[in-house]
N, C-alpha and C positions, 0 to 999 in steps of 0.2 A: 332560580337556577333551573336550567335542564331535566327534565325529568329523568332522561335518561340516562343522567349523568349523576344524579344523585344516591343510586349504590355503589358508587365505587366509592372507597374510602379508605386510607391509610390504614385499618386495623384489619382491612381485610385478609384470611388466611387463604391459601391458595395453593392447591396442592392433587395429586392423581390417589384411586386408591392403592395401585403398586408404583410406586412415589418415585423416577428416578428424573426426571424432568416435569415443565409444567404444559399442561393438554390444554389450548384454548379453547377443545372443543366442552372440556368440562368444568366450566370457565370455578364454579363457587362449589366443588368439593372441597373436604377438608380431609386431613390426616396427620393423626396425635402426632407420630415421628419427624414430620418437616415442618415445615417454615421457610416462607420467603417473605418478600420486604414488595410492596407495590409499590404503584406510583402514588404520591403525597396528594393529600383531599384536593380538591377541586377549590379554589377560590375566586372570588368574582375580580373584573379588571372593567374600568373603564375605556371604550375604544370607538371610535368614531359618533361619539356620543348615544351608544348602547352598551347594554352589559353585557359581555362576552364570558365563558367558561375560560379558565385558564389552568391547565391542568403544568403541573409542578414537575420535572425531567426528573428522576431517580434510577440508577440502576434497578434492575428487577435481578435480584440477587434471591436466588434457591438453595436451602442447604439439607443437606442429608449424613446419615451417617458417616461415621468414619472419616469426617474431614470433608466429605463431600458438598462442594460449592459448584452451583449452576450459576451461570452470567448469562443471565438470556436475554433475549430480543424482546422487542414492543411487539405488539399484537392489533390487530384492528377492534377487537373485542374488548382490549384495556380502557379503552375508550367509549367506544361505539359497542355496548355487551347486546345490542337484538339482533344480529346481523344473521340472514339467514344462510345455510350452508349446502353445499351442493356434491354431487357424485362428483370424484375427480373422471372428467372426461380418458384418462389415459387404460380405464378398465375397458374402454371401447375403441382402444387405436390400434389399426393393425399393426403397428409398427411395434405395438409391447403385447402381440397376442401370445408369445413365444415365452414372456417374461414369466417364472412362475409366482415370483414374488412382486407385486408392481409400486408396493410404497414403505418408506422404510419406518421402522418402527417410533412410534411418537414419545416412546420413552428412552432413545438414543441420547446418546451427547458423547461427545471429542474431547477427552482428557489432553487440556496445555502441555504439561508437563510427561511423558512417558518414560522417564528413565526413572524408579523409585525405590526406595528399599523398603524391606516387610516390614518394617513400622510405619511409614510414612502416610502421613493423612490422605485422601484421593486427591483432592486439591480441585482445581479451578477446570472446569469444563465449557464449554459451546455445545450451542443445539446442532445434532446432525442435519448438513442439507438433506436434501432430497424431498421426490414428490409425497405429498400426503393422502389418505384416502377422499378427506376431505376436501372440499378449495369453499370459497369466499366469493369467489368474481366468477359468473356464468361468463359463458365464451363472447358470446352477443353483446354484452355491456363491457366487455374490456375493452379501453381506451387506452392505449402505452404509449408512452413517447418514451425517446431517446436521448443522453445528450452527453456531451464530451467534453472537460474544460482542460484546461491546463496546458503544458510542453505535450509534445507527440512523444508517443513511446510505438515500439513495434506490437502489433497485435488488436489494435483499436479497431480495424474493420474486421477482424475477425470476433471481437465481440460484438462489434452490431450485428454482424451476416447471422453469427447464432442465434440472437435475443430474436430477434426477428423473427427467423426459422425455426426457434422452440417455443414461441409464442402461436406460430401459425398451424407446424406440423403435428405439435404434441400433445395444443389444448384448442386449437382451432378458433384464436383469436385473428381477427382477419383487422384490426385499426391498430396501427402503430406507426407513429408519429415521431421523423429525426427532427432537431431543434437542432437549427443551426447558430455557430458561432459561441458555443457555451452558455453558460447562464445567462447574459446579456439576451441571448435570443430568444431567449421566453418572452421576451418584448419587446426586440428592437429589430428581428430576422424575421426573414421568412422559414417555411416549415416546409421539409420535405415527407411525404406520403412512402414508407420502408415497406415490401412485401418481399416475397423468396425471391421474385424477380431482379429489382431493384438490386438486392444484395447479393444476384448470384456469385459473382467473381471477384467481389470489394479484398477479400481476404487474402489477394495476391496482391494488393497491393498497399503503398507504408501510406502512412499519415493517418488521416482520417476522413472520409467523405462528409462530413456532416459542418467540418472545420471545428475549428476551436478559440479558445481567449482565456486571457487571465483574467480576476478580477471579474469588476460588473456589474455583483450581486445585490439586486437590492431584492427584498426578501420578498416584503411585501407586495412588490406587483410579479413576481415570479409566481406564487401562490394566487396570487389574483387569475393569471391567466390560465394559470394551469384550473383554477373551479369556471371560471370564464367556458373555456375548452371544451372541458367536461372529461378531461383525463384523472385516469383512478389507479393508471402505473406508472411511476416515475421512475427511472432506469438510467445511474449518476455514476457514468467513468472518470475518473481522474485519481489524482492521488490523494496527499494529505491533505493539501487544501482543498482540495476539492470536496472531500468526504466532510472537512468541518461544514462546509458551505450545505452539505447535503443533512449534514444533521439540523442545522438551522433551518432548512426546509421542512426537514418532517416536522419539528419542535411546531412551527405555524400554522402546518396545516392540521396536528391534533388537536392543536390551540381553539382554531376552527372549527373542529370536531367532521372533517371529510371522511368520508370514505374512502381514502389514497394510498397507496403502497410506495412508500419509499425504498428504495436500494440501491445499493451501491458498487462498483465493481473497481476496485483498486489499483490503479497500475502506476508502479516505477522502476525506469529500469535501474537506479540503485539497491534495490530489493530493501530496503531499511523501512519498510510497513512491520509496529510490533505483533504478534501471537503468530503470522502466518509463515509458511515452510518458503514461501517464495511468491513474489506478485509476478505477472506477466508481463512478457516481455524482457526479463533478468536474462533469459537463458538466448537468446537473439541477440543482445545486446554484447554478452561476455563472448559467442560469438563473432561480432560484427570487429570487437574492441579487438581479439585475437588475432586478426589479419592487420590491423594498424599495428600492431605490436611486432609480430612477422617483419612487416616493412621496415619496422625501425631499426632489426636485429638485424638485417640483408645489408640497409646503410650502412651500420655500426660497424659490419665485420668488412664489408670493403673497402675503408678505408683504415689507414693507421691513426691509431687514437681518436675512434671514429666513436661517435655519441649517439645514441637514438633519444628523443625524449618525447614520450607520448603522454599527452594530458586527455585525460579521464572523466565523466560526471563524477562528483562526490561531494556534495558540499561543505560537509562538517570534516573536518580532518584534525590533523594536532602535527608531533613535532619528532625533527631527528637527525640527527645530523651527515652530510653529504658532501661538501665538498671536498673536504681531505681524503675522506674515503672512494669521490671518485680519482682522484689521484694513484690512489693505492691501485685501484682496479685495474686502471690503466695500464698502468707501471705491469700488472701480472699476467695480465689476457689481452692488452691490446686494442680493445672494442667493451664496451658499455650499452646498454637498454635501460634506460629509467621510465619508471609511469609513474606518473604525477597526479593527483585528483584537484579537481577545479580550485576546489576549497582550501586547497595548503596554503600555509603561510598568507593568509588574508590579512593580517592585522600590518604586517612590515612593507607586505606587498603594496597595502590600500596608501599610506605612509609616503613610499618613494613613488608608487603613479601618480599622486595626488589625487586622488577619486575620495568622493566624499560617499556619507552613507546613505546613498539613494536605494530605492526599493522598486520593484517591478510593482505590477499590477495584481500578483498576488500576494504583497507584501514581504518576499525575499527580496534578500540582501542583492545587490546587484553586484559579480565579483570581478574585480580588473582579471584581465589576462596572466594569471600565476605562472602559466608556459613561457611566454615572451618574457617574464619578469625576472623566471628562475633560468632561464640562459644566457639571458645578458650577465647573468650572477656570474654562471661558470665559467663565459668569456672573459670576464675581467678577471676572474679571479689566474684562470692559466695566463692571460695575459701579464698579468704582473707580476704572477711567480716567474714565469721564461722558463720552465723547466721543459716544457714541451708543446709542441703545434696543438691543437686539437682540431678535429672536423665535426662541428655541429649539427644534425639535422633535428627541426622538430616537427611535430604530426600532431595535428587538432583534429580530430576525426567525429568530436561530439556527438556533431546535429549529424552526419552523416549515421553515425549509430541509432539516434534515436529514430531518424525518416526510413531504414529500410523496413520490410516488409515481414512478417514474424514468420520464424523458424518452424521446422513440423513440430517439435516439441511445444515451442509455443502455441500452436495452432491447436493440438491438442487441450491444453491447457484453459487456453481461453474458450475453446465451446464446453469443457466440462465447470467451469464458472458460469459462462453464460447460462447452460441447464438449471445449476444448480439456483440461481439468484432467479431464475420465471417461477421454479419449482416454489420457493419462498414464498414473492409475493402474491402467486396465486393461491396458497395455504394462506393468506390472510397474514404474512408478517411482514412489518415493515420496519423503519429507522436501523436498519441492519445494513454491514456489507461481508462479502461472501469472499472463503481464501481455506487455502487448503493449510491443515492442522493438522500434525503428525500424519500425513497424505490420508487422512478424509476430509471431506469437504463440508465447512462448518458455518453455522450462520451468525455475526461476531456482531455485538452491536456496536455501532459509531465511535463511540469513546474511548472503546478499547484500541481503535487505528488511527485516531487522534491524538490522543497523550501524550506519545512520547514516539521515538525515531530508535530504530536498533541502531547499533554501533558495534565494529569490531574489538572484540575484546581482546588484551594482550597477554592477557593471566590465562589463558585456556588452549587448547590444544591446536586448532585450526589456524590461531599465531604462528603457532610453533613448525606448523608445517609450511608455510610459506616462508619461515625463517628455513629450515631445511631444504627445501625445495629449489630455494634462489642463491642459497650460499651467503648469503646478507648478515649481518649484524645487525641485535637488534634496536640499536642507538639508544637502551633504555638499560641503565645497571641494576642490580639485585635488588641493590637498596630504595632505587628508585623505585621499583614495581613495587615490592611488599612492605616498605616502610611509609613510604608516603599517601600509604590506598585510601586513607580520609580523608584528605584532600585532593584526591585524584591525580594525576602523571603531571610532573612539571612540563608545560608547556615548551620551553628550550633547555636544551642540553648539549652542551660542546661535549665533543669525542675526541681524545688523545688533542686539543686544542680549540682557540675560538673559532676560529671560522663552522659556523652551521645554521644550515638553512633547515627547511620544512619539506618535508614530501609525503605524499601519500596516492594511492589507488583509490578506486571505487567500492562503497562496502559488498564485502564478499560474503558467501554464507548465508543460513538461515539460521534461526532461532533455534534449531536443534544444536547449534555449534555456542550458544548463548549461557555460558551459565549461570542463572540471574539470580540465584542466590550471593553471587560478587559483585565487588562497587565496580562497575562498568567504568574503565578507565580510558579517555578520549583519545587517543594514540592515531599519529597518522599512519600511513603503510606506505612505506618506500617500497617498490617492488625492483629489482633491479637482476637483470638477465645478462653475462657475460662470461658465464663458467661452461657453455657449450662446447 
C-alpha cells in the first residue's frame, strides 16, 4: 500500500482546538468535545493488473455541541495528507487592498435550517464559501478546465466569463481550459483555450459557448485525459445529472490518488436543487415564463371564452381536477390562463399518445407533449358538452426560456458562485458543489444535491398563497391532505364530478418555503389567472 496513504484510517479523530468546523490545515488535531466520522480505511482493488489504493466514499460528518452537525466537503489532504500550502495570492491583489478582512474565518459554517426555537438542537450545517488564508495550487501550476453538460439554462456564459476572470484576476492563474460538448468532450472534442479576452462579452449572451450534451460519460477515460492533460481543476456545470456524473468523477480520480479539485456549479431553472435558496438561472426564467403568461392573458381576454394555456418546465408534477372548473370560470369572467408544467398528467397522457418509456441521453423520462394533449382534452370536452364555443390558444415557450440570456439578478448570482466555487478549489477542496444557504454562500458536498429533488409542498404556506393569489381551488379536500399524509396525495381526484384532468406549473420557491419536518406530498400546481 501507499505510503502515504497509510495514516489515514477510519478511527482517525479529527477536529480544531476551538472546534466549530474541521481545518485541513490542521489536518490530525484532536479535541475531547467533537467527533467526526472520516473516510473508511483504504483497501486494496485489483485494476489493470496492479494494485491500486481504493479509498471508500463516506460522508465526513462533524459533531459538536448542542445538536451541532457539520456535513463537510472532501479535502485534498483526506487523501493526499503532504500537500504543501501557500500564501493566498489575494493578500497581494490590488483589487482586495481596500479589503480589511480578505478571508473568511475557517471555523464558519451555514446553519440548513434558520428558523428554530430555544430548545432546538443547531442542526445540520455547510462549510462557509469564501477565500482562505491558505490555498493548495500556486498560480503557475493551475491547470482548469471548464465544462457544461446537460439542457441550457440562462446564465451559463456568465459562469464561465467569471471562473475564468476569478481564476485569472484574483489568483493569477493564466491556463484555463473550455471542454467542449460536455463530458463526451473530455475525449471526443476539441478544447477551447478561456482567457478574460475570450470571455469578455459571452455573458450577454444565452446558451453556452463551450456547447453541451447529455450523457456520454464514461468515467474512466474522462479521468484518463483529464491526468493525460495535466489538469488539477475541474470546474462541472449542470444540474442533477450532471453533479452525479461529477461526483463519480472525483470518486476516480481520489481512487487514483491525483492532485485534482473537483467542483461543481448547479443550474436548473426548475430551482428543485435540495439545501439551496435558489440555483441560477430560476429568476430569468420565471421571468422569461412571465411574458408568455402575459401573452396568453392578452389572448384570453380578447376573445369570448377565450383560453390561454402555457406549458411550463417541470417534470414531476401530480393531480387536480380542471375541466368542470374551467367551465365554471368561464361561465364567471369570460377568459381563462392556465399554466401547465411539462410533467402533468404523464401517465394518461403517455397511454393516449402511445409513447413508450423511452429515456434521453441522460436517462430521463422522455415526456409526450402534455400541452397538445391537455387541449385536445378541453376541446372535446366543450365540444360535447355544447354549452358554449371556446377560443383556444396555446404557448410552448420552453426552450425559448431556457436559451435567453440571464437577467442582472442572474448575472449577479452566477459571478458570486463562480467566486465562491475558485475560492474552494483553490483552498484545496474538492467533490463539492457551491449554492447559496439561507443567502451565504456554502460549500455542499455531492450528495447532498443528488438525493433527492425539492417539491412543492401543499401543507405549507407558499401553497396557500398561490391558492390566494389566483382565486383557485385547491383540487385537494381536508381529508385528503391530513388524512392520507402516509401515503402521500392521491394521485386523482374528481371535483363536484368525474371529469379531471392533471395540471401543474414549474416548482416555485426555495427551501426556505420547505418544511421538512412534513411528508412532502407530490401535488401538481394548476396555476390559473382570470379574476383580473
Amino acid at each position: 500500500m501507499d505510503s502515504r496513504h497509510s495514516t489515514i484510517s477510519s478511527s482517525v479523530s479529527i477536529s480544531t482546538p476551538r472546534f466549530r468546523c474541521f481545518d485541513p490545515t490542521n489536518l490530525y488535531s484532536s479535541s475531547p468535545n467533537h467527533s467526526r466520522r472520516h473516510f473508511s480505511a483504504l483497501s486494496p482493488t485489483s485494476m489493470n493488473g496492479s494494485m491500486e489504493n481504493l479509498v471508500n466514499s463516506e460522508p465526513k460528518i462533524v459533531t459538536g455541541p448542542s445538536g451541532y452537525v457539520l456535513e463537510d466537503v472532501p479535502h485534498l489532504t483526506d487523501y493526499i495528507p503532504e500537500i504543501p500550502t501557500y500564501s493566498n495570492p489575494l493578500q497581494v491583489n490590488p483589487a482586495y487592498s481596500v479589503v480589511k478582512q480578505y478571508f473568511v474565518n475557517m471555523d464558519d459554517t451555514v446553519a440548513q435550517k434558520i428558523v428554530v426555537e430555544k430548545n432546538s438542537p443547531r442542526g445540520i450545517h455547510f462549510r462557509r464559501a469564501g477565500p482562505r488564508q491558505k490555498v493548495y495550487f500556486e498560480p503557475e501550476e493551475v491547470y482548469a478546465c471548464i465544462v457544461t453538460c446537460g439542457g441550457l439554462c440562462p446564465g451559463l456564459n456568465t459562469v464561465i466569463r467569471e471562473i475564468v476572470c476569478g481564476l485569472y484576476h484574483m489568483y493569477g492563474v493564466h491556463k484555463v481550459l473550455g471542454i467542449e460538448g460536455g463530458y463526451r468532450g473530455f475525449y471526443a472534442r476539441n478544447t477551447i483555450p478561456l482567457t478574460p479576452k475570450v470571455v469578455n462579452d459571452i455573458h450577454k449572451r444565452g446558451g453556452t459557448i463551450l456547447g453541451t450534451s447529455r450523457g456520454g460519460q464514461d468515467t474512466s477515460k474522462i479521468v484518463d485525459s483529464i491526468q493525460d492533460r495535466g489538469i488539477n481543476q475541474v470546474y462541472i456545470i449542470g444540474g442533477d445529472g450532471t453533479q452525479k456524473g461529477a461526483s463519480v468523477i472525483f470518486e476516480e480520480i481520489r481512487r487514483r490518488g491525483l492532485k485534482v479539485a473537483v467542483a461543481g456549479i448547479p443550474k436548473t431553472i426548475d430551482n428543485d436543487i435540495p439545501v439551496m435558496d435558489k440555483s441560477f438561472g430560476f429568476d430569468t426564467a420565471v421571468e422569461e415564463a412571465q411574458r408568455a403568461i402575459n401573452a396568453a392573458h392578452i389572448e384570453s381576454e380578447s376573445f369570448e371564452n377565450g383560453i390561454g394555456l402555457v406549458k411550463l418546465m417541470g417534470r414531476h408534477s401530480g393531480a387536480g381536477g380542471l375541466l368542470e372548473y374551467i367551465e365554471k370560470r368561464l361561465k364567471e369572467n369570460g377568459h381563462m390562463v392556465i399554466v401547465i408544467a411539462e410533467g402533468a398528467e404523464q401517465e394518461v397522457c403517455s397511454e393516449s399518445m402511445r409513447t413508450t418509456d423511452q429515456q434521453d441521453a441522460s436517462g430521463n423520462k422522455r415526456l409526450p407533449d402534455v400541452g397538445l394533449w391537455i387541449s385536445q382534452k378541453i376541446k372535446d370536452h366543450f365540444s360535447k358538452t355544447k354549452k358554449m364555443a371556446i377560443n383556444l390558444k396555446y404557448i410552448d415557450p420552453t426552450y425559448m426560456i431556457r436559451a435567453v440570456p440571464s437577467n442582472a439578478s442572474d448575472n449577479v448570482y452566477c459571478t458570486l458562485l463562480s467566486h465562491s466555487v475558485v475560492h474552494g478549489a483553490m483552498a484545496g477542496y474538492t467533490g463539492f458543489t457551491v449554492g447559496q444557504v439561507n443567502g451565504r454562500h456554502a460549500y455542499i458536498p455531492f450528495y447532498r444535491v443528488t438525493e433527492k429533488q425539492n417539491k412543492v409542498v401543499i401543507t405549507d404556506r407558499m401553497w396557500a398563497r398561490l391558492l390566494a393569489s389566483t382565486n383557485q381551488p385547491s383540487f385537494l379536500d381536508h381529508k385528503d391532505v391530513f388524512g392520507d399524509e402516509k401515503e402521500g396525495a392521491p394521485k386523482n381526484q374528481p371535483i363536484n364530478g368525474n371529469n379531471y384532468l392533471q395540471a401543474t406549473t414549474t416548482t416555485l420557491g426555495g427551501p426556505n418555503d420547505v418544511a421538512e419536518d412534513k411528508k412532502q406530498l407530490e401535488t401538481p400546481m394548476l396555476s390559473i389567472n382570470g379574476n383580473e
